[in-house]
Backbone as XML, in Angstrom:
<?xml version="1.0"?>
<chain id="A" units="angstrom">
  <residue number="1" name="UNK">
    <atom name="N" x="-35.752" y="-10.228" z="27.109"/>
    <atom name="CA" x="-34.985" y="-9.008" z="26.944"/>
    <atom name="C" x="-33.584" y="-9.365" z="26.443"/>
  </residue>
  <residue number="2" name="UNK">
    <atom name="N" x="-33.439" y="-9.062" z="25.381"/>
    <atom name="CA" x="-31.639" y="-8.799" z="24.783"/>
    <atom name="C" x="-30.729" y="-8.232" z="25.349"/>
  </residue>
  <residue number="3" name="UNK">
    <atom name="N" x="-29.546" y="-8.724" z="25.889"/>
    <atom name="CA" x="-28.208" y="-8.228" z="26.546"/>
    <atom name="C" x="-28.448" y="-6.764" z="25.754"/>
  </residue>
  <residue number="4" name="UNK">
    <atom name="N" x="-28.386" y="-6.359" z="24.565"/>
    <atom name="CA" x="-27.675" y="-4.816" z="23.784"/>
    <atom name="C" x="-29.194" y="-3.849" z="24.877"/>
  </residue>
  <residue number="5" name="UNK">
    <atom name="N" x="-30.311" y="-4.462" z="25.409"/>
    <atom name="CA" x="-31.260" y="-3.966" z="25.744"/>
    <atom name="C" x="-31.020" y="-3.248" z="27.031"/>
  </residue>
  <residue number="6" name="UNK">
    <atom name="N" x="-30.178" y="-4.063" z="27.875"/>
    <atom name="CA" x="-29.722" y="-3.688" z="29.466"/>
    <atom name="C" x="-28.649" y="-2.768" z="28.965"/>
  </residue>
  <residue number="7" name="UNK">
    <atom name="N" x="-27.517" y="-2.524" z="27.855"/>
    <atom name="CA" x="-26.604" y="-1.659" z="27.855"/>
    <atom name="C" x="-27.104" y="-0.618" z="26.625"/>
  </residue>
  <residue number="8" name="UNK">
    <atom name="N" x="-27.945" y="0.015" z="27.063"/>
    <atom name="CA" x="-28.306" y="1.315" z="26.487"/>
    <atom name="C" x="-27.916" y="2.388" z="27.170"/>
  </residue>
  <residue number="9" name="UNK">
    <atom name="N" x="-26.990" y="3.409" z="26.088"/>
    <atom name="CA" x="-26.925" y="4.607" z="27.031"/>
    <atom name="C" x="-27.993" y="5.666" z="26.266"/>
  </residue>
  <residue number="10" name="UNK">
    <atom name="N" x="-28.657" y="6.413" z="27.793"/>
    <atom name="CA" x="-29.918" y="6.937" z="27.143"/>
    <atom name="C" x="-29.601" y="8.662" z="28.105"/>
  </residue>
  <residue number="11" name="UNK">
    <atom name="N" x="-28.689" y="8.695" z="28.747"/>
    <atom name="CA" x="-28.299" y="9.871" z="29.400"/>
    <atom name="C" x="-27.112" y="10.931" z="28.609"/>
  </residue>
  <residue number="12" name="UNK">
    <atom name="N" x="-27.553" y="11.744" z="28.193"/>
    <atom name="CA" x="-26.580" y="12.583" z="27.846"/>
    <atom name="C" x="-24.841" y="12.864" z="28.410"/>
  </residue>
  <residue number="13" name="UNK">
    <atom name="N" x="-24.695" y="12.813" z="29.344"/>
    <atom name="CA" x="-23.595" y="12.944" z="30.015"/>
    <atom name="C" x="-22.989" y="11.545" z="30.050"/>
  </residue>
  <residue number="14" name="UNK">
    <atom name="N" x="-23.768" y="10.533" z="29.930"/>
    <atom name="CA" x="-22.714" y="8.831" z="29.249"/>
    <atom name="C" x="-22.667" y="8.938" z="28.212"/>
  </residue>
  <residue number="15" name="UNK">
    <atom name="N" x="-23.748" y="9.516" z="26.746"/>
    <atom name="CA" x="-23.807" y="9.156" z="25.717"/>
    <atom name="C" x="-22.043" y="10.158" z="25.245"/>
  </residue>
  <residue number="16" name="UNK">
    <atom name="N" x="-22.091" y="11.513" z="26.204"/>
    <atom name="CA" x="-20.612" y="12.652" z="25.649"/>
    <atom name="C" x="-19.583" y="11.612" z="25.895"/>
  </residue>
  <residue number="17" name="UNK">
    <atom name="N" x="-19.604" y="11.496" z="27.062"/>
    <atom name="CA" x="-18.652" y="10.492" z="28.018"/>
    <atom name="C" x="-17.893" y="9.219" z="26.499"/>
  </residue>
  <residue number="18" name="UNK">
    <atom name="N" x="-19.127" y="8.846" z="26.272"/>
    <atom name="CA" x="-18.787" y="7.368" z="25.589"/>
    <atom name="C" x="-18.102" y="8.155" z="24.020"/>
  </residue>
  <residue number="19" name="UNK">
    <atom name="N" x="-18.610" y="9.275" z="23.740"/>
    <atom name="CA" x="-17.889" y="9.569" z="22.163"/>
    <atom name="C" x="-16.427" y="10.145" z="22.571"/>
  </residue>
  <residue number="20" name="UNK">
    <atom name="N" x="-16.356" y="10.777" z="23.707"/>
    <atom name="CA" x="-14.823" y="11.422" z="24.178"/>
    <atom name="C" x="-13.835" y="10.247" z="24.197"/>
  </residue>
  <residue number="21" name="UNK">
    <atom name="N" x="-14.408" y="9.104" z="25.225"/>
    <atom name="CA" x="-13.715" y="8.014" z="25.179"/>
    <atom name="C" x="-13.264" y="7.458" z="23.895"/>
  </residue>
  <residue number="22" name="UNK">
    <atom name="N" x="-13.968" y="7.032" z="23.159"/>
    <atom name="CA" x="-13.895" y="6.284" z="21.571"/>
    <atom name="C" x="-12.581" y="7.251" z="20.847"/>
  </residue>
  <residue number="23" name="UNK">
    <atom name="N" x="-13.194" y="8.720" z="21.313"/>
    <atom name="CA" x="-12.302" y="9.821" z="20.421"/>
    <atom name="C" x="-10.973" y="9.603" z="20.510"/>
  </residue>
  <residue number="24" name="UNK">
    <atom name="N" x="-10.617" y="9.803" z="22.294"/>
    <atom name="CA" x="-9.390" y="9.019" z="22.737"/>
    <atom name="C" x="-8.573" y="8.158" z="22.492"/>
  </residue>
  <residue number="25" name="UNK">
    <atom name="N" x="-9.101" y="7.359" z="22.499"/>
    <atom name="CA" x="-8.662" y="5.997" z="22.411"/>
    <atom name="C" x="-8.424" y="5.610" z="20.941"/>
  </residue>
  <residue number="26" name="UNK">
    <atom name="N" x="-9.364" y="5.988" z="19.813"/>
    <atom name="CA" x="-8.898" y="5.596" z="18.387"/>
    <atom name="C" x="-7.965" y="6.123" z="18.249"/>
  </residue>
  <residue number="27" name="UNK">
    <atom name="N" x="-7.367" y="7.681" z="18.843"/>
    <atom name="CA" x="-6.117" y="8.163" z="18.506"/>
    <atom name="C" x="-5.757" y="9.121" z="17.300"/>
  </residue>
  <residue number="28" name="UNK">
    <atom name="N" x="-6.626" y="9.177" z="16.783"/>
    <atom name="CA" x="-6.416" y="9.524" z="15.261"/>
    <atom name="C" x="-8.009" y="10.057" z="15.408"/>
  </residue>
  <residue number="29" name="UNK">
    <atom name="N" x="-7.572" y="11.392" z="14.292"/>
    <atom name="CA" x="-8.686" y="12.212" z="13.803"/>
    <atom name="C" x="-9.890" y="11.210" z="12.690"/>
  </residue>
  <residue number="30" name="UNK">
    <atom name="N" x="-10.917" y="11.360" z="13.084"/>
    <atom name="CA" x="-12.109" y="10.892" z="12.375"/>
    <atom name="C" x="-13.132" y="11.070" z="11.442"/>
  </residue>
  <residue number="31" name="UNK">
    <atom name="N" x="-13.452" y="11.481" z="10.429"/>
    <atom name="CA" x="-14.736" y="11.639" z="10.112"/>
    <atom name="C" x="-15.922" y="11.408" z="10.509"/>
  </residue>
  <residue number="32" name="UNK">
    <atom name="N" x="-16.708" y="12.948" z="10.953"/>
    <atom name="CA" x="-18.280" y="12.657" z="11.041"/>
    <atom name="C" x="-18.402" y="11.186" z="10.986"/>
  </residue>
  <residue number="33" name="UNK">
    <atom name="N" x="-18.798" y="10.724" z="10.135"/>
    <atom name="CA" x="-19.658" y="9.713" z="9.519"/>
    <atom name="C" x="-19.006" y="8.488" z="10.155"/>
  </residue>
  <residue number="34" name="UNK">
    <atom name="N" x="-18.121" y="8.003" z="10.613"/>
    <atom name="CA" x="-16.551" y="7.260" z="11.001"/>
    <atom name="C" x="-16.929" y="7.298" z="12.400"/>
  </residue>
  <residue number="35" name="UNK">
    <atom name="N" x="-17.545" y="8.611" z="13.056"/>
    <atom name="CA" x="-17.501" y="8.480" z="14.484"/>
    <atom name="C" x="-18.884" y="7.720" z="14.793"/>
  </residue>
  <residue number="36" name="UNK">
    <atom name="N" x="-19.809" y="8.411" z="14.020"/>
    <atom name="CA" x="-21.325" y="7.656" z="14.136"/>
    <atom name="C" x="-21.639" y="6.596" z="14.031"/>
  </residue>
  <residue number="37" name="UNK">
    <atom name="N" x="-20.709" y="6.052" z="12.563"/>
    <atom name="CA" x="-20.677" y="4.381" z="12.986"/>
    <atom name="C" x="-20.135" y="3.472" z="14.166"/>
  </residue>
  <residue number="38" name="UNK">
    <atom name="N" x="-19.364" y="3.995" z="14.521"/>
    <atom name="CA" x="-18.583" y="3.684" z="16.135"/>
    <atom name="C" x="-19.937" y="3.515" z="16.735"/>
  </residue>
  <residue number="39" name="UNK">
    <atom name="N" x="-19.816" y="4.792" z="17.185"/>
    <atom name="CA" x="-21.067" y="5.018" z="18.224"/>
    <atom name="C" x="-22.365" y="3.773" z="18.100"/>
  </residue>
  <residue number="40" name="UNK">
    <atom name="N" x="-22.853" y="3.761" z="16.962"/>
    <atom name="CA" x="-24.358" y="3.840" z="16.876"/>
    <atom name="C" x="-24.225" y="2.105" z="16.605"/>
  </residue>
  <residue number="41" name="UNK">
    <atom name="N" x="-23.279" y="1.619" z="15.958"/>
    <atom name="CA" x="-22.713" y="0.424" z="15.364"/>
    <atom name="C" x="-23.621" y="-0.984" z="16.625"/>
  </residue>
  <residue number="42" name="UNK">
    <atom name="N" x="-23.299" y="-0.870" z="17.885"/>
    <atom name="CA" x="-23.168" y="-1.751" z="18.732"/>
    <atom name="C" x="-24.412" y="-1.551" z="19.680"/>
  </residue>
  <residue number="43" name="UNK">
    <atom name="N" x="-25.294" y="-0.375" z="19.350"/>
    <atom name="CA" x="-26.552" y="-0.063" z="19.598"/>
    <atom name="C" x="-26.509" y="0.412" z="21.026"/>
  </residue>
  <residue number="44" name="UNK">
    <atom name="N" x="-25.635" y="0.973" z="21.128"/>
    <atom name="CA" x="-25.387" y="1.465" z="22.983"/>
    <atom name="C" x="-25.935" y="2.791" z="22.783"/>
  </residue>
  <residue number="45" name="UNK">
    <atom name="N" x="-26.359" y="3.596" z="21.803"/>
    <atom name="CA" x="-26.428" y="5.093" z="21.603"/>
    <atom name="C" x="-27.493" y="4.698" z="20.369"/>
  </residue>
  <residue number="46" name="UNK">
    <atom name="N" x="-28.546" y="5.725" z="19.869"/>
    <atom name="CA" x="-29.030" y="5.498" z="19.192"/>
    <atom name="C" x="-28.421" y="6.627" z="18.141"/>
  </residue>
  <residue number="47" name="UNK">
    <atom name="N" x="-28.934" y="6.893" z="16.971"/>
    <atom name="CA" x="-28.441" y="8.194" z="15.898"/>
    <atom name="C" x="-29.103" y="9.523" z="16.507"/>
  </residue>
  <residue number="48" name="UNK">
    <atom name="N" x="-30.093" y="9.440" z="17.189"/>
    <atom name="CA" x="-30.626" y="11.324" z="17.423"/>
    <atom name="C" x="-29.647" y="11.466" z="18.061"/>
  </residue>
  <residue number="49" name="UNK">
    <atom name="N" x="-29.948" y="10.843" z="19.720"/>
    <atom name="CA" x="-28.890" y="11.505" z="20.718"/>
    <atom name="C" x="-27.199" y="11.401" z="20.487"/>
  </residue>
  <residue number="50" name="UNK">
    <atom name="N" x="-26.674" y="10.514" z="19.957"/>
    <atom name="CA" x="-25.422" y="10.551" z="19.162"/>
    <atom name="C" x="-25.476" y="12.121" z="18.330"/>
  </residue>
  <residue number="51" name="UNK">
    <atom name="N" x="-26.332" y="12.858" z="17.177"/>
    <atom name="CA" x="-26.160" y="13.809" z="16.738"/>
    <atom name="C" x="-25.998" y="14.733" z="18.022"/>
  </residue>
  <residue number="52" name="UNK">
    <atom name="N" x="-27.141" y="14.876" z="18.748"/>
    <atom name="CA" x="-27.239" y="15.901" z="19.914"/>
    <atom name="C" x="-26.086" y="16.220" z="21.008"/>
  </residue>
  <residue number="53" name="UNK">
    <atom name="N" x="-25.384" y="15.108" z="21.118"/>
    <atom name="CA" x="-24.115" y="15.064" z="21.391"/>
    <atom name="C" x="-23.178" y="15.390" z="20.943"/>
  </residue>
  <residue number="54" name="UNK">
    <atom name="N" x="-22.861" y="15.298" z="19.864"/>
    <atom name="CA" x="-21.790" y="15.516" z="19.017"/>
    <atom name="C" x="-21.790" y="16.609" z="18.853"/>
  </residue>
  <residue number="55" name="UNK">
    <atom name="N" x="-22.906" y="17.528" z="18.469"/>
    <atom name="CA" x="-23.247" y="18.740" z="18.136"/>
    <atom name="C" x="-22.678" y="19.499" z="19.418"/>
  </residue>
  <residue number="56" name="UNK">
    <atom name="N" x="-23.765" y="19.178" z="20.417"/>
    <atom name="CA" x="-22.916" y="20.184" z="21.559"/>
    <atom name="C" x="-21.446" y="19.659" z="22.205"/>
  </residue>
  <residue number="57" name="UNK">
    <atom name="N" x="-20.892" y="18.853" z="22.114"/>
    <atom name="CA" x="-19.412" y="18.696" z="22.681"/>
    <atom name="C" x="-18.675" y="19.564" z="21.320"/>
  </residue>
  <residue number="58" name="UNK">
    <atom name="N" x="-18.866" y="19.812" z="20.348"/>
    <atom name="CA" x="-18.423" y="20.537" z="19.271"/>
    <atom name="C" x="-18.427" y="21.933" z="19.948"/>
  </residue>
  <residue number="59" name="UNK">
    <atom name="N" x="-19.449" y="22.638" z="19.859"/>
    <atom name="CA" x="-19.932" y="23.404" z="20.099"/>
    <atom name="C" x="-19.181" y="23.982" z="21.583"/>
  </residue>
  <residue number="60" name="UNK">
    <atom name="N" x="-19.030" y="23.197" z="22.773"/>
    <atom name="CA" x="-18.359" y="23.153" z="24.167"/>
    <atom name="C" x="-16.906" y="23.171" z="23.820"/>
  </residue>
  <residue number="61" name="UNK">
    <atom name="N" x="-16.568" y="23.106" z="22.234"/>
    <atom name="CA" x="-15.126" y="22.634" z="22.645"/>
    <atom name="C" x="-14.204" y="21.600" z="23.070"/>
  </residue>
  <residue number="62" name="UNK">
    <atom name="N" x="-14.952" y="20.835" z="23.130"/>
    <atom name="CA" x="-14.175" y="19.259" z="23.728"/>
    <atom name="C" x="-14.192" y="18.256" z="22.781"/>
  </residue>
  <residue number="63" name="UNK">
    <atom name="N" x="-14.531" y="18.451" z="21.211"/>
    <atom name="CA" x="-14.102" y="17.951" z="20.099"/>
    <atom name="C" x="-13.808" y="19.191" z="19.723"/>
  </residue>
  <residue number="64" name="UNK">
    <atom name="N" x="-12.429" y="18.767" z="18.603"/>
    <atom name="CA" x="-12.201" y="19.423" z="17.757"/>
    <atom name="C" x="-12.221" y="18.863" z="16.188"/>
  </residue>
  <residue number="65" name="UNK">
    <atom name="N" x="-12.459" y="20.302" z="15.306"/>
    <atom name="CA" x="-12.785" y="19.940" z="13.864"/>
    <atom name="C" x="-11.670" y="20.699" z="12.975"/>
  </residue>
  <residue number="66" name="UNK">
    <atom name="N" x="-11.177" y="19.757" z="12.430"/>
    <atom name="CA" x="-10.391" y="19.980" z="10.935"/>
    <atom name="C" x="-10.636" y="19.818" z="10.142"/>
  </residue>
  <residue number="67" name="UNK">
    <atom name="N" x="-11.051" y="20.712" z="9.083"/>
    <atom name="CA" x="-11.285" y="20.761" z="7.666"/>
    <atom name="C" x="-10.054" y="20.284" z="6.941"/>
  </residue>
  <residue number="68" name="UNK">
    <atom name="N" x="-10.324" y="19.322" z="5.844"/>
    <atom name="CA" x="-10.041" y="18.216" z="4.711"/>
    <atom name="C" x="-10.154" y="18.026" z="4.033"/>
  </residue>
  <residue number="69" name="UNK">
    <atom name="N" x="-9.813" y="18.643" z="2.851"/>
    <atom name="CA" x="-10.596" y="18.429" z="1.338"/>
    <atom name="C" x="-11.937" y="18.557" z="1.302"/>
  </residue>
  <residue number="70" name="UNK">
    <atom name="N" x="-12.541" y="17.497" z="1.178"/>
    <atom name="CA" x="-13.883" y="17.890" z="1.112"/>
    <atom name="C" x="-14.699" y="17.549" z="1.899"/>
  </residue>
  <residue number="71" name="UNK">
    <atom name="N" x="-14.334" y="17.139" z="3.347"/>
    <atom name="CA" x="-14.904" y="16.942" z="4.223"/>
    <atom name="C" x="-14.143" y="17.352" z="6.106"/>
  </residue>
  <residue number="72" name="UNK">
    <atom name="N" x="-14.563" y="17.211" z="7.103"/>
    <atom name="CA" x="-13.923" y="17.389" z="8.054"/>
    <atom name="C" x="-13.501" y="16.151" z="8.980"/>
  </residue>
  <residue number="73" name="UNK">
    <atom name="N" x="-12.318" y="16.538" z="9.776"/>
    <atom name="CA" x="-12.152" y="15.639" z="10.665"/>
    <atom name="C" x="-12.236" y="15.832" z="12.115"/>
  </residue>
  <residue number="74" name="UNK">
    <atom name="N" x="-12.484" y="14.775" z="13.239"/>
    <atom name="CA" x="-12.709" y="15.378" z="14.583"/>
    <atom name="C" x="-11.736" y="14.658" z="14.923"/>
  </residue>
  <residue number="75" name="UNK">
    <atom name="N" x="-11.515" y="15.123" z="16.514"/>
    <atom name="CA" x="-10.668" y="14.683" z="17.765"/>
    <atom name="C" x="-11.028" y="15.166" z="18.717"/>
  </residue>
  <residue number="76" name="UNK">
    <atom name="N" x="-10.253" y="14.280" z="19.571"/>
    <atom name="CA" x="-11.079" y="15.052" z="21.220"/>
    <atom name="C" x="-9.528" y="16.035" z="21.172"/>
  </residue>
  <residue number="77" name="UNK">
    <atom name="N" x="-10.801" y="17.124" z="21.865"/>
    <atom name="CA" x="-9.651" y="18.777" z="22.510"/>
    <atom name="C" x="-9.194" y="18.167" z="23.969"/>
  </residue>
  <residue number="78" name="UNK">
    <atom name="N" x="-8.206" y="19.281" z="24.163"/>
    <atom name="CA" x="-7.540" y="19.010" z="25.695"/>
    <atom name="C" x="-8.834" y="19.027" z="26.709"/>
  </residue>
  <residue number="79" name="UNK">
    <atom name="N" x="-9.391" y="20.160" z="26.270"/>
    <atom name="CA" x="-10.854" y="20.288" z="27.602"/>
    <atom name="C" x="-11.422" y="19.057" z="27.114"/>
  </residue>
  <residue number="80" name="UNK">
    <atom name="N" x="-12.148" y="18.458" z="26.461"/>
    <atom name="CA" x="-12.391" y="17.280" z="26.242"/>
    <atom name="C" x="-11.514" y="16.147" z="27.209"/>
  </residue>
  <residue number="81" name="UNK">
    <atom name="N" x="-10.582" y="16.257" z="26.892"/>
    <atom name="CA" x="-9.694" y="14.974" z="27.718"/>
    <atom name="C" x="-9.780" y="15.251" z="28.951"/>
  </residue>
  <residue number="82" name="UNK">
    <atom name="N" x="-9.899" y="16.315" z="29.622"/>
    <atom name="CA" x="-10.074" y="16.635" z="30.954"/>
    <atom name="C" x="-11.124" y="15.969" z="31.494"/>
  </residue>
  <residue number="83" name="UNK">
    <atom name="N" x="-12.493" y="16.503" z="30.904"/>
    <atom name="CA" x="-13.715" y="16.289" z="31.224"/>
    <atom name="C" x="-14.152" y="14.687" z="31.106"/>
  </residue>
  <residue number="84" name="UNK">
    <atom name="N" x="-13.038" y="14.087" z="30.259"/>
    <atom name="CA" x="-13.045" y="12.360" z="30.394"/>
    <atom name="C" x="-12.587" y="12.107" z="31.771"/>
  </residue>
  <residue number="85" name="UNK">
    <atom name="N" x="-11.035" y="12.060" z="31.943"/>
    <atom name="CA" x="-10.405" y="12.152" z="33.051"/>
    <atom name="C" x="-11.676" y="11.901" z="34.146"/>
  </residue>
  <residue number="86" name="UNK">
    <atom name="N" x="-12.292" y="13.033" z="34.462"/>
    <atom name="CA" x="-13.396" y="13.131" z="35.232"/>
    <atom name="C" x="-14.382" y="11.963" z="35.238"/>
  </residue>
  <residue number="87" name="UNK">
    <atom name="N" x="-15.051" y="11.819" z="34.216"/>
    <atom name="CA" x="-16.165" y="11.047" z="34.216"/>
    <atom name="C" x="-15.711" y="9.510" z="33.669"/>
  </residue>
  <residue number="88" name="UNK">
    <atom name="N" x="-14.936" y="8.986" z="32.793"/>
    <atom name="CA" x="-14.535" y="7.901" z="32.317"/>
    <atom name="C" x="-15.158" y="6.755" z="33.242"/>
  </residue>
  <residue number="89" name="UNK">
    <atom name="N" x="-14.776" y="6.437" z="34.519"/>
    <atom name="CA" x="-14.983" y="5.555" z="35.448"/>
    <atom name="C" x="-16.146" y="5.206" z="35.394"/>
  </residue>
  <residue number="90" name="UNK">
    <atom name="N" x="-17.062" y="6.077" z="35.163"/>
    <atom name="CA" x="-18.580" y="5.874" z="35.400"/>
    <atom name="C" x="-19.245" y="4.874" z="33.665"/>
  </residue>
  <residue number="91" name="UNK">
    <atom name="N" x="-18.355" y="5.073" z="32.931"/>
    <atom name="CA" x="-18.824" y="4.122" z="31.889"/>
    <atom name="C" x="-18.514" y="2.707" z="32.322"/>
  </residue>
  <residue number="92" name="UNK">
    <atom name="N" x="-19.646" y="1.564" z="32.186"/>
    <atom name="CA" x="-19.853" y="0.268" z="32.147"/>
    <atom name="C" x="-18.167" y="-0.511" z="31.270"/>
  </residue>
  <residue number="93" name="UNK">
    <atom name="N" x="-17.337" y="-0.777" z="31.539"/>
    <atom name="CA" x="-16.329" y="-1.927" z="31.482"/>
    <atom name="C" x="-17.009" y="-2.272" z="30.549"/>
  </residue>
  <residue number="94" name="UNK">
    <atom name="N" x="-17.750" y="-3.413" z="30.254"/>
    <atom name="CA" x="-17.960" y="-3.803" z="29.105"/>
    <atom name="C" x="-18.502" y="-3.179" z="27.659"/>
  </residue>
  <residue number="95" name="UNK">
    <atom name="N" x="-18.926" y="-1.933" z="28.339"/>
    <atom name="CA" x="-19.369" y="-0.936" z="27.245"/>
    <atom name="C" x="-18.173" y="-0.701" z="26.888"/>
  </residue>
  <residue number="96" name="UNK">
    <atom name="N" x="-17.297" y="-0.172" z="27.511"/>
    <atom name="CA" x="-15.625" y="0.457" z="26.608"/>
    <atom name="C" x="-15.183" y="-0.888" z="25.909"/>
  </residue>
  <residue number="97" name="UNK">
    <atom name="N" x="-15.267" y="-1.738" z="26.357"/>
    <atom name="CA" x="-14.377" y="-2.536" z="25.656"/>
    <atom name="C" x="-14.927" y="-3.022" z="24.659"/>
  </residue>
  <residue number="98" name="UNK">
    <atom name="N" x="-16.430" y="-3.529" z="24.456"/>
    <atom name="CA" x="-16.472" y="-3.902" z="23.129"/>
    <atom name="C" x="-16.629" y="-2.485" z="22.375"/>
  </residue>
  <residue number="99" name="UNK">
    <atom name="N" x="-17.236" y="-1.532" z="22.451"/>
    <atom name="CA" x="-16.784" y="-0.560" z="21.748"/>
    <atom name="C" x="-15.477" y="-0.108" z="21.260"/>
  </residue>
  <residue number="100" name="UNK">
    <atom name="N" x="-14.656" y="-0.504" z="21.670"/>
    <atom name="CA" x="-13.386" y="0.066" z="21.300"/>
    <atom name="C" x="-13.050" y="-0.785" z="20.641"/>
  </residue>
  <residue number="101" name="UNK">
    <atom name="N" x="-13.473" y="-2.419" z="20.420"/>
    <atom name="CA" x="-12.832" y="-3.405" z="19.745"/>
    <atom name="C" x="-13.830" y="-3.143" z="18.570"/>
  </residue>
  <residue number="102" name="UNK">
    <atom name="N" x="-14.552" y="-2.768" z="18.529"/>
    <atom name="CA" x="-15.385" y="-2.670" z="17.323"/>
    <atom name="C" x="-15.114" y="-1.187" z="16.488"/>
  </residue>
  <residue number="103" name="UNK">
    <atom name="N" x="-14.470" y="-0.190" z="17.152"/>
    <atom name="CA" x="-14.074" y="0.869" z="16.666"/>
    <atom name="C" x="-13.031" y="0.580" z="15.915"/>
  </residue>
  <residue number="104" name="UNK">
    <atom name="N" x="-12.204" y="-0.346" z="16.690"/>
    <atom name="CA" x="-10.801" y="-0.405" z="15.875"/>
    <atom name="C" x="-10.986" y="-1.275" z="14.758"/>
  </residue>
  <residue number="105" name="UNK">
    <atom name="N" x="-11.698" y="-2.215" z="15.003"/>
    <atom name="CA" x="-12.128" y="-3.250" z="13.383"/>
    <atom name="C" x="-12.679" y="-2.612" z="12.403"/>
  </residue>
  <residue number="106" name="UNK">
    <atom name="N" x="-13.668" y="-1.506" z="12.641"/>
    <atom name="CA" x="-14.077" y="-0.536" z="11.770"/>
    <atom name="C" x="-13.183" y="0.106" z="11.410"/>
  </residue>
  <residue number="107" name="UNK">
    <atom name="N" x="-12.096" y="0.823" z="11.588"/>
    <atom name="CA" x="-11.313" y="1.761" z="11.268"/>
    <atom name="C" x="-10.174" y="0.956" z="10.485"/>
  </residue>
  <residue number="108" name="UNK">
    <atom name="N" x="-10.045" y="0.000" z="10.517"/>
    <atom name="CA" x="-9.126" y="-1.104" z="10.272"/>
    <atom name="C" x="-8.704" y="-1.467" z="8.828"/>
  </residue>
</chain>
């Protein structure tokens, strides 16, 4: 069994958890496509439930979307940051951190 095998998030409420966090923490508004590679990049999330997520934290309000020329950008909303606040703790330490080091090299 492969280490990326034991850190799968396969629960909806880690997979929101883990895109709010990323949202956070990059600081800066994102593109769709910009957030998915984050996400999906390090194999902790796969691409469905990453969409299914994204879709409804959109939808809930806890991302927000800005239109951009010809495409949009996200960020986490205040209710968003709240609802981190809350749950953050419960994400795996080593899940935030290489994710976030790999977010920022991507964005880089």
């Amino acid at each position: 069994m492969e280490k990326s095998d034991i850190l799968k998030l396969t629960d909806k409420i880690d997979i929101k958890v883990f895109i709010l966090y990323l949202l956070k923490n990059v600081g800066e508004p994102l593109e769709y496509t910009t957030v998915n590679d984050i996400v999906v990049q390090d194999e902790f999330v796969n691409y469905f439930d990453f969409a299914l997520c994204f879709s409804e934290l959109l939808e809930a309000g806890q991302i927000e979307e800005y239109p951009v020329e010809n495409d949009n950008l996200y960020s986490i909303s205040e209710s968003g940051k709240v609802i981190l606040e809350s749950y953050e703790s419960s994400l795996l330490p080593v899940i935030r951190e290489r994710a976030l080091k790999s977010a920022l090299r991507l964005i880089a």
